[in-house]
N, C-alpha and C positions, 0 to 999 in steps of 0.2 A: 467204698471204704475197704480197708484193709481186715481180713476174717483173721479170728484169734488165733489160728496157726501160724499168721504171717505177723504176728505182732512182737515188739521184743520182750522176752524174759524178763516176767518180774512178779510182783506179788499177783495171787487169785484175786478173783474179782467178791467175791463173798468179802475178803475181810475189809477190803475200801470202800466197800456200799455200806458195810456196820459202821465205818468210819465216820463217812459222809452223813448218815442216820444220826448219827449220835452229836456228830459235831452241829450239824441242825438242828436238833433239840435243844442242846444247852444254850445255843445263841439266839434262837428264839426266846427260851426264856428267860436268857438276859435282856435282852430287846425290849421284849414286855415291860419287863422291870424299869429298864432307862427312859422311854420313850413318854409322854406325857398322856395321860389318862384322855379319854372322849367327855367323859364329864368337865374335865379342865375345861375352862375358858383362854382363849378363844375355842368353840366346840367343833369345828367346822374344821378349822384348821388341824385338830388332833386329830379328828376322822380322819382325815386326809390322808396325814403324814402314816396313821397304821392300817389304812386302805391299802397304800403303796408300800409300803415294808412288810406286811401280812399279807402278802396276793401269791404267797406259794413257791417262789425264787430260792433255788436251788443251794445258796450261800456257799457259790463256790469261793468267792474272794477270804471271807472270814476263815472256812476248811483249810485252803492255801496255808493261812497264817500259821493255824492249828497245826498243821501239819508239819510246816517247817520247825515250829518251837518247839515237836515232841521228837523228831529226828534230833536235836540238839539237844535234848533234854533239860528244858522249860518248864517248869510245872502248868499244869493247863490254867492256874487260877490266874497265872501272871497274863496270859496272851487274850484273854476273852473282854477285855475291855477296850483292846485296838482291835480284836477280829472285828466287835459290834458295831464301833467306828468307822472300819471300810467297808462295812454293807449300808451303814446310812448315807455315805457319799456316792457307792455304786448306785444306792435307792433315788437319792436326790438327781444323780446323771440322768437316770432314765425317765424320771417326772421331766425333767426338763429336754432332754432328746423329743419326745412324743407329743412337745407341746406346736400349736399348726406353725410357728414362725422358725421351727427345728426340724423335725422329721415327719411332725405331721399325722401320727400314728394315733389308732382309735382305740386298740386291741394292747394289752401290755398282761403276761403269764395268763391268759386266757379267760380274763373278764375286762372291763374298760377302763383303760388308761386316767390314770389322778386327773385329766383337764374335762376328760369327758365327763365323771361323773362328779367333780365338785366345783368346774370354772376354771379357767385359765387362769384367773388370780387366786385363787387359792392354791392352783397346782404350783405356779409361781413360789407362793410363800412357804409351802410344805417342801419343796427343795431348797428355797433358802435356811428354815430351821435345820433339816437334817444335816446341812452342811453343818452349820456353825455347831451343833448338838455334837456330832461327831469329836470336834476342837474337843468342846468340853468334856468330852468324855477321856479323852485320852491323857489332858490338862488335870485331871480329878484322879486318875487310876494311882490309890496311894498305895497300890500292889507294887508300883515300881521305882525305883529312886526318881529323883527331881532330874537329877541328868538326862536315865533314859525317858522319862517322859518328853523333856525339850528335841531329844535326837529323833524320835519318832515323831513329834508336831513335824518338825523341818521336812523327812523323809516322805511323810504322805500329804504334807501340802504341798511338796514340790510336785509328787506324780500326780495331783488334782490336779494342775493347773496348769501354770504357763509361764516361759518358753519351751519347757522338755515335757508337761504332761497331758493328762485327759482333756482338758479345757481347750488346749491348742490343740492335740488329734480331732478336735470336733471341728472348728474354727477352719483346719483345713480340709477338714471333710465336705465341708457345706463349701469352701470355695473352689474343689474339685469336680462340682458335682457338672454335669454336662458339657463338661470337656476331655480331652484326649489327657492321659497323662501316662509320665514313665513307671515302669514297675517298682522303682526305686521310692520313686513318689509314694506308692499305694503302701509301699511296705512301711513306710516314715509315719503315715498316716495310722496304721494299726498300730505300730507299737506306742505312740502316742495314747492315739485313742482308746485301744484295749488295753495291751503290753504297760502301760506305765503303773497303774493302779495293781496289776497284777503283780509287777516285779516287787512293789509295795509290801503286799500282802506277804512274799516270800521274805523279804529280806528284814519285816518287821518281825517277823518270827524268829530269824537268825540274829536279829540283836537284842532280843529279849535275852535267848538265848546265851551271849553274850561271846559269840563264836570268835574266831581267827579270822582276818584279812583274806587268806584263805579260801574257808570258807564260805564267804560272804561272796568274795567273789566269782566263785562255783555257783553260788544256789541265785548269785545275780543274773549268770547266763544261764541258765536254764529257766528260771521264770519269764527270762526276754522271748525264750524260744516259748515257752509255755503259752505268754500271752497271746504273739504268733500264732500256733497252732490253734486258740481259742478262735479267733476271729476268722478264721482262716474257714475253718469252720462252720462258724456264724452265715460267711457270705453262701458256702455250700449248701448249707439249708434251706438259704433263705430263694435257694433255687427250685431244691430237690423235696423241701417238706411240705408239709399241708401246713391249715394253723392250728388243729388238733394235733397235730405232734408237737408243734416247737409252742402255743401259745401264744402268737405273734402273727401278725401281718403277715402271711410269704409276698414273695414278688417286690415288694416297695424299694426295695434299692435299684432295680431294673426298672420301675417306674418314676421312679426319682431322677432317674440316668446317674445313678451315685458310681462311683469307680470301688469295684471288689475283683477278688481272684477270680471268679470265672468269665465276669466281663472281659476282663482283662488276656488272659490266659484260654478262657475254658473250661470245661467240667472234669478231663481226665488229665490235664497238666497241673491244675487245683488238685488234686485227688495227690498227685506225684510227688508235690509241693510241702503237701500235707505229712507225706512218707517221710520226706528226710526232714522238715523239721521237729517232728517228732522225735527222730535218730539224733539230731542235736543238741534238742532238751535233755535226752534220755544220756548222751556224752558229756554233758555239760557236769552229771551225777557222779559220774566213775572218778572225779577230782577230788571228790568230798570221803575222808576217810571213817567213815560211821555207817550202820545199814539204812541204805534211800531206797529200801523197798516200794515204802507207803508212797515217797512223793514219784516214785517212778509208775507208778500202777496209777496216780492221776494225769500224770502223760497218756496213758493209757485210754484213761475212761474221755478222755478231752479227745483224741483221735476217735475214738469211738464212737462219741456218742449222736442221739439223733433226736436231738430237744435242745 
């Protein structure tokens, strides 16, 4: 990884980790709030659901969101009912990724994955709620007109799903797996699989917001690069880390024979790779005329970090 002398100019790192602190506070304890009680009936089911959404996750998607609304100057009370929304569909991806007919994984933020400790069929149904709970939360947010509410249902079910989002990067993930493919491929595959949910997060924040065309289109490419350098990342780890670092299974994608950058590339062209799309997210800002300190200093910490 790149040492912070080599990293580009931007906010310290103190005031994006109070950021990151805080912005995970209050979205937890909206989450809390939204999410249906363990007492509820079915009772198993709501264990579940805040088994897997309470297991310590970092809520970089929601942050994102936050982030981009207060660059644009959003009130924070308007953005916190679509942040909560993209972390219960991030939550539900990864229920469903870790299940054995997907990824197969036992380990998810460093205790055991929604199938392991409540069945496959619950884990099943606790990412199908948080799916649909998501809808309804953003369907109900009477913080924001009935317009913007319908333009962001569109915007984050498109990047769930399929032809352009999460649902199809997985789809081609799993039919990549043990075969040879182009770099082109791999890359198509990440922004799908990671990159669309992300650029989600960003750009629901700039129409909350209710930015310029502009705008919008700035803070689109750089969340594309953003989601890129997340993954990118991801696969780095999942080489370089323990599971006391990152929480997670290492190795499985190299036992999976799954297709990532260093498979592909290697450990110090992945590393290179890593450099300039970061350079890109971080150019993608210089379009946008307001200070992107904060979201450039998350370029940062995503280059960065090592969890």
């Amino acid at each position: 990884m790149k040492t912070s002398s080599e990293m580009t100019d931007c906010a310290p790192a103190i005031p994006l980790l109070e950021f990151l602190t805080q912005a995970r506070a209050i979205v937890d304890s909206e989450l809390d709030r939204l999410l249906p009680a363990e007492s509820l009936s079915p009772n198993n089911l709501h264990a579940a659901i805040r088994w897997s959404v309470f297991a310590g996750g970092k809520r970089f998607r929601p942050a994102l969101l936050l982030a981009a609304g207060k660059t644009f100057g959003a009130p924070r009370e308007s953005l916190l009912a679509s942040a909560c929304a993209l972390e219960m569909i991030h939550t539900y991806s990864l229920v469903h990724d870790d299940l054995p007919a997907m990824d197969n994984d036992d380990l998810r933020r460093g205790r055991p994955t929604c199938h392991v400790r409540f069945g496959e069929a619950t884990a099943i149904l606790a990412g199908d709620a948080l799916l649909t709970l998501a809808f309804k939360t953003i369907a109900g947010d009477e913080k924001l007109s009935a317009t913007k509410r319908v333009v962001l249902l569109a915007e984050i079910a498109r990047a769930a799903g399929t032809p352009g989002g999460m649902v199809a990067g997985q789809a081609h993930d799993l039919e990549a797996e043990s075969r040879n493919i182009a770099p082109e491929e791999l890359e198509k595959i990440h922004r799908l699989k990671t990159g669309a949910l992300i650029i989600a997060a960003a750009r629901a924040g700039a129409i909350i917001a209710e930015v310029s065309n502009t705008a919008l289109n700035a803070v689109t490419e750089y969340a594309g690069q953003l989601g890129l350098l997340f993954q990118i990342t991801d696969d780095l780890l999942d080489v370089t880390a323990t599971a006391e670092t990152i929480g997670k299974t290492p190795g499985k994608d190299a036992r999976a024979s799954k297709a990532t950058y260093p498979a592909l590339h290697g450990i110090e062209a992945t590393r290179e790779h890593l450099a300039s799309t970061h350079a890109a997210a971080c150019a993608a800002l210089s379009r946008i005329d307001r200070p992107t300190e904060l979201l450039r200093s998350i370029a940062d910490f995503i280059l960065e970090r090592e969890a």
